[in-house]
C-alpha positions in Angstrom: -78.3 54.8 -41.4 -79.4 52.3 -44.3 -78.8 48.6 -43.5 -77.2 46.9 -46.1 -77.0 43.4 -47.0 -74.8 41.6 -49.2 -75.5 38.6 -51.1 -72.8 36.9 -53.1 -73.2 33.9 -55.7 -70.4 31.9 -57.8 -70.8 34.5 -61.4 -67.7 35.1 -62.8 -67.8 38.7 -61.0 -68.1 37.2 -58.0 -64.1 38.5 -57.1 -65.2 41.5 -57.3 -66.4 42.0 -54.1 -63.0 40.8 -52.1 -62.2 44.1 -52.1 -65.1 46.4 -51.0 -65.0 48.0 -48.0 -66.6 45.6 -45.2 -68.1 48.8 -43.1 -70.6 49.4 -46.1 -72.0 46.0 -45.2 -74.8 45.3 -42.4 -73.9 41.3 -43.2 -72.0 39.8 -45.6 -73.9 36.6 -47.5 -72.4 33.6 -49.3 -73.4 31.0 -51.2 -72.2 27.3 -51.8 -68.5 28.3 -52.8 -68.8 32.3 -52.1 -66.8 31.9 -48.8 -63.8 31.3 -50.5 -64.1 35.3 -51.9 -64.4 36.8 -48.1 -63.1 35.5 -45.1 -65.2 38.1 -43.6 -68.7 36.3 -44.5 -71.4 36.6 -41.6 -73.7 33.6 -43.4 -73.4 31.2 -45.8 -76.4 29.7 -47.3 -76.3 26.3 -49.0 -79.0 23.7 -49.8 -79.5 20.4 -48.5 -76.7 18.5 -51.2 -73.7 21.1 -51.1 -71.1 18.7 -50.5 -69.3 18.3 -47.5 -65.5 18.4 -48.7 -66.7 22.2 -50.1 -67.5 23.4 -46.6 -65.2 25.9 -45.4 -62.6 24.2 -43.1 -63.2 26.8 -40.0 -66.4 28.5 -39.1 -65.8 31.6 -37.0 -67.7 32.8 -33.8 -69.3 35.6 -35.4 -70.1 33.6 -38.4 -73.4 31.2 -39.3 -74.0 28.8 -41.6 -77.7 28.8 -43.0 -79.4 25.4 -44.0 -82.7 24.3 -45.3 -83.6 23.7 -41.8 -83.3 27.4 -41.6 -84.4 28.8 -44.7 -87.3 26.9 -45.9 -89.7 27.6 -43.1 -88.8 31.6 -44.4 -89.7 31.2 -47.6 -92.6 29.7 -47.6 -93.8 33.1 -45.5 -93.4 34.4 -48.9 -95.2 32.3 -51.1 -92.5 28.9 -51.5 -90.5 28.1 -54.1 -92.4 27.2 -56.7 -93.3 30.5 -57.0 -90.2 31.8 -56.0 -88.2 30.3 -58.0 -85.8 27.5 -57.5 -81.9 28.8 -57.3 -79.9 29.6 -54.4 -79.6 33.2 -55.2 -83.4 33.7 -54.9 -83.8 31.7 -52.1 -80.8 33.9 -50.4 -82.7 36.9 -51.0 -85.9 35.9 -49.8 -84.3 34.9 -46.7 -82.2 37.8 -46.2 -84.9 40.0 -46.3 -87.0 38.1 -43.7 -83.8 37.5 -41.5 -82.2 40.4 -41.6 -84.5 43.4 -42.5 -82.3 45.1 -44.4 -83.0 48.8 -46.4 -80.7 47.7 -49.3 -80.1 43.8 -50.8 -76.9 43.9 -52.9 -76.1 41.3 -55.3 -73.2 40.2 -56.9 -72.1 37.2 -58.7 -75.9 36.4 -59.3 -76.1 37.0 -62.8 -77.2 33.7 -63.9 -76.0 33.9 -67.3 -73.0 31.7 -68.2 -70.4 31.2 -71.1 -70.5 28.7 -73.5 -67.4 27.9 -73.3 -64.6 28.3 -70.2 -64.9 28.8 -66.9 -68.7 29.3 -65.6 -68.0 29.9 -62.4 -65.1 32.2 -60.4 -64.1 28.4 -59.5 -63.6 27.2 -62.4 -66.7 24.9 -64.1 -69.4 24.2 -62.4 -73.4 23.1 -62.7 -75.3 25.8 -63.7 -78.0 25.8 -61.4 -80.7 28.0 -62.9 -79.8 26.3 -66.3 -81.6 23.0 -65.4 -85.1 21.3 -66.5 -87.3 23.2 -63.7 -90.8 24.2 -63.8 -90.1 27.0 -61.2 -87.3 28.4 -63.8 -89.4 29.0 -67.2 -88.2 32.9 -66.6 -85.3 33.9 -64.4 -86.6 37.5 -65.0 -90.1 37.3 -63.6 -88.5 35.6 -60.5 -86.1 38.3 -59.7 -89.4 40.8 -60.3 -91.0 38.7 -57.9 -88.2 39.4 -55.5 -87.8 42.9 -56.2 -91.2 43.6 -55.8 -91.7 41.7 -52.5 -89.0 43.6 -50.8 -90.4 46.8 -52.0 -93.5 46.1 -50.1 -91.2 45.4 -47.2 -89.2 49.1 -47.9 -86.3 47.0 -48.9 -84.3 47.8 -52.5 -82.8 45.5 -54.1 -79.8 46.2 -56.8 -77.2 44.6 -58.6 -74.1 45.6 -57.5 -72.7 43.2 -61.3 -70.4 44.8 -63.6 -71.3 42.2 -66.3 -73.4 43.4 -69.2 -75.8 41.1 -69.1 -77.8 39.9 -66.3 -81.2 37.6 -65.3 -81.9 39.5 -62.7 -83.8 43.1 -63.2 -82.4 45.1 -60.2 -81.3 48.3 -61.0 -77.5 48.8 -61.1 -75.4 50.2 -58.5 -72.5 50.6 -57.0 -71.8 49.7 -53.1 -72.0 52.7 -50.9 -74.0 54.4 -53.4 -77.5 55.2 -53.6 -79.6 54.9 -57.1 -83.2 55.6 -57.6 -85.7 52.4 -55.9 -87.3 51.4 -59.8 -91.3 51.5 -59.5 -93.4 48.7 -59.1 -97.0 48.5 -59.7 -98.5 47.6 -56.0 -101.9 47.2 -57.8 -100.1 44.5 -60.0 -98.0 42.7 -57.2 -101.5 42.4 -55.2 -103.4 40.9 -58.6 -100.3 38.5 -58.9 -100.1 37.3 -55.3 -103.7 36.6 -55.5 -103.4 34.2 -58.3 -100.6 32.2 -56.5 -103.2 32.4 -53.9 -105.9 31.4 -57.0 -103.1 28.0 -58.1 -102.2 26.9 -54.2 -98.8 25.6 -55.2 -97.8 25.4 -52.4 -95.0 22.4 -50.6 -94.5 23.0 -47.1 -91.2 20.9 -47.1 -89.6 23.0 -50.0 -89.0 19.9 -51.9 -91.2 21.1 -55.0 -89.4 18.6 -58.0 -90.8 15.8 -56.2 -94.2 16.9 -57.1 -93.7 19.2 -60.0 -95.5 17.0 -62.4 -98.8 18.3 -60.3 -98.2 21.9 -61.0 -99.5 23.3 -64.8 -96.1 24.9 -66.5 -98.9 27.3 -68.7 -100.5 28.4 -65.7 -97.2 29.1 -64.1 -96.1 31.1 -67.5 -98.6 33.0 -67.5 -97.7 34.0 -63.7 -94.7 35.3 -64.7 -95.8 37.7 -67.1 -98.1 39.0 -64.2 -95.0 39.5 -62.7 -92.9 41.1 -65.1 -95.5 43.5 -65.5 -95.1 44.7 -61.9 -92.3 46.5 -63.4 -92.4 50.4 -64.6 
C-alpha cells in the first residue's frame, strides 16, 4: 500500500484540500495557519515566531504540533537550510520525509507565487515568506529540485497536488489518490551537487542561518542551484 503524506501551506488553493478524502492520507501536515483548512491535521509545523494568538485553540490526542526543537535537528541530516532553502514548505518536506517515510509527499497550497494585488493568502493578506531578502531563496525552483531529488534517493515522490497554473515548485502534477509517472533525476548530478555543499561547508547547526548569512558567498550559492536544476530530466 503506498504511504502518503500530505503537506499543506497558506496558497490561495489551500481550501482545496478540505474536502479530500482523509483515507488517501498516511498524515495530514499543516503549516502556520493550515489547521484552520482540516480539523483532521495529524502535525502542524510552525517556526520559532508563529504567534501564539494563531495557534489553534484545542490540540487533539492524536494530533502533534512540530517546532524547531523538532525539526531542525532533521534537516540538518539533509544538508541545513542554507542549502535547503529557507521557507516553511521546504522545511515541512524535508521533515516529513525523515519523520514519516512516506512513498508519496503531496503538496498543496505551496505554490509560492502570490498576487499583486488581493488576498495572498486563503486568510486573507499575509507576509509572503519566500518573497523576502534571503540568500537561501535566490531560486525557489532549484530548492524544490533539491527536495525532489533528495526524496527520490530515499524512494519517496513528491508532487503537487496545486490546481493553480503557475507554481515555484517543479513536482509533477497530480491528483490525490492518483498515481503519475516519478519525473527522472540525474543521480550522477544529485551526487556532484551534494559534494559541492560538501565542497562550501555552509553549514549552522542551530538552523539560525540569517544571523550569519553575510559569511556565505550568494555567487557560489547561485551557481549551486543551477547544479541543482540540472538534476532534472
Amino acid at each position: 500500500m503506498t504511504k502518503t503524506v500530505l503537506i499543506i501551506g497558506s496558497g490561495l488553493n489551500a481550501p482545496d484540500a478540505q474536502e479530500w478524502d482523509a483515507g488517501l492520507f498516511e498524515a495530514r501536515v499543516v503549516i502556520n495557519n493550515a489547521w484552520r483548512i482540516r480539523p483532521d491535521w495529524t502535525h502542524l509545523i510552525h517556526p520559532e515566531d508563529f504567534p501564539a494568538d494563531r495557534h489553534p485553540p484545542e490540540v487533539g490526542a492524536n494530533q502533534t504540533i512540530v517546532t524547531a526543537q523538532n525539526y531542525v535537528p532533521l534537516q540538518n541530516r539533509l544538508g541545513g537550510f542554507v542549502y535547503a532553502g529557507g521557507t516553511m514548505a521546504f522545511t515541512a518536506g524535508y521533515w516529513a520525509l525523515l519523520q514519516l517515510k512516506p512513498d508519496v509527499l503531496g503538496f498543496i497550497g505551496c505554490d509560492m507565487t502570490y498576487a499583486a494585488t488581493g488576498n495572498t493568502h486563503f486568510y486573507g493578506t499575509g507576509a509572503a515568506d519566500p518573497l523576502r531578502d534571503d540568500i537561501s531563496l535566490q531560486s525557489l525552483e532549484a530548492k524544490s529540485a533539491r527536495l525532489m531529488a533528495l526524496a527520490a534517493r530515499a524512494g519517496c515522490q513528491t508532487v503537487n497536488y496545486s490546481s493553480a497554473s503557475d507554481s515555484r515548485l517543479v513536482f509533477p502534477r497530480a491528483v490525490p489518490g492518483h498515481r503519475v509517472e516519478a519525473a527522472p533525476v540525474n543521480r550522477a548530478a544529485v551526487r556532484t551537487a551534494l559534494n559541492r555543499e560538501d565542497e562550501l561547508g555552509y553549514y549552522v547547526p542551530s538552523g539560525r542561518y540569517w544571523e550569519i548569512q553575510n559569511q556565505f558567498n550568494a555567487k557560489a550559492l547561485r551557481e549551486l542551484d543551477e547544479m541543482w536544476l540540472g538534476v532534472l530530466g
